[in-house]
C-alpha positions, 0 to 999 in steps of 0.5 A: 144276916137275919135280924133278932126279932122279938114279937111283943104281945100286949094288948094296950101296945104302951110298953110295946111301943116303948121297947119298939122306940128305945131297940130301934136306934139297933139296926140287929133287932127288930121289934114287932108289937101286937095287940091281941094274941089272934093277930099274932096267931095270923103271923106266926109264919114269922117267927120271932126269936123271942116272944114277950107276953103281957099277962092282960091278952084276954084272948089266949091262954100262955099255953095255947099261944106256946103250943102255936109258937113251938109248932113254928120253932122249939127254940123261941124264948118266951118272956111273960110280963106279970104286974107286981101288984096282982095276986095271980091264981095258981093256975095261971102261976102254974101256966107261966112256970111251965110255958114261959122261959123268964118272968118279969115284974112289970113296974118302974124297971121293967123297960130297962130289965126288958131291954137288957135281956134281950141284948143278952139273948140277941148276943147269944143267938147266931143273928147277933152283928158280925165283927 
């Protein structure tokens, strides 16, 4: 059976390499972390069932990157990661609501909320571990 996939796109890989670290230990997910969003346009032949998104990738806009990614499959879910502290603009509040299926706060629960999402989503999906 197919492995849960989530792509995580951060550009300083710190909360990437975390997720990677504490999903590992679960053989049914399989984290991928990259660090721009033109590398990952490369690979995006291997598409993920879920795409986390820090809002700090300088290279793509959340819109042109959910445009690609729905070319290669409608059903991926896609999570943006915002910083609790920063006063986004109206736009890029606009861009998130519309592209991105949940937002989450980047702050001292972030892995742990993170984390709990995903095993939700890999239970719901048809990837999760068979009886």
């Amino acid at each position: 059976m197919d492995k849960f996939k989530v792509v995580f796109l951060d550009e300083d890989g710190f909360y990437g390499s975390i997720f990677k670290e504490r999903l590992d230990s679960d053989l049914a997910i399989d984290v991928v972390n990259y660090h721009s969003g033109l590398a990952l346009i490369e690979k995006l032949h291997e598409v993920p069932d879920v795409l986390v998104v820090n809002q700090s990738i300088p290279d793509v806009t959340l819109r042109g990157l959910s445009d690609l990614v729905k070319l290669y499959n409608k059903d991926v879910s896609i999570i943006y990661l915002n910083r609790s502290n920063y006063m986004l603009d109206s736009e890029v509040i606009k861009e998130y609501k519309l592209f991105a299926h949940k937002s989450l706060a980047k702050d001292e629960n972030t892995v742990s909320n993170l984390t709990q999402l995903l095993q939700i989503k890999r239970l719901s999906s048809n990837k999760s571990e068979a009886a």
